[in-house]
N, C-alpha and C positions, 0 to 999 in steps of 0.2 A: 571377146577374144580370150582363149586360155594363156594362164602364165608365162608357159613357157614360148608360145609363140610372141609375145609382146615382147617379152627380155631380149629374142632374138630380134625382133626389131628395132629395138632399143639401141640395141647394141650396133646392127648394120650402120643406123641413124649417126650414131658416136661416133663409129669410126670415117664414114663421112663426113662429117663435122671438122674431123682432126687434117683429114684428106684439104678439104677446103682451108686451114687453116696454115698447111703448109706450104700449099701452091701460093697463098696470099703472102707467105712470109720468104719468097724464094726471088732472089735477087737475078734477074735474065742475064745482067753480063756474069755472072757468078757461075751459074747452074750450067754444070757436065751432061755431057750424053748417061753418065753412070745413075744420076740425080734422074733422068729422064726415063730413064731404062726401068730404075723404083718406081715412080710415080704409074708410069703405064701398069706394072706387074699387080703394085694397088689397085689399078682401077680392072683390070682382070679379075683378081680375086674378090672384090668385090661385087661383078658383076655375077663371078659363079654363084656366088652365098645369095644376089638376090633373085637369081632365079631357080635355085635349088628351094627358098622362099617362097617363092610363087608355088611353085610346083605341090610343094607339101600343102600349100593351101587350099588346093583343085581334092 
């Protein structure tokens, strides 16, 4: 795999990582529709990048 495709995965990798680390650190009576609204928009944008990912990989 070339550099720059690894870094981009690297990187997708990370930021799920961090994704995981905040739904784990998020208190359910605490957490707003607003908290909710982020976390979906993340997993959107991360789904774009992982299949713009894919894509480039074909």
């Amino acid at each position: 795999m070339e550099n720059g495709k690894q870094t981009k995965l690297d990187s997708l990798h990370d930021r799920m990582e961090n994704l995981v680390e905040l739904l784990d650190s998020l208190d359910p009576e605490k957490t707003g529709v607003e908290d909710i609204d982020r976390i979906i928009a993340l997993l959107d944008d991360l789904e774009a990048q992982c299949i713009k990912h894919r894509l480039q990989g074909e």
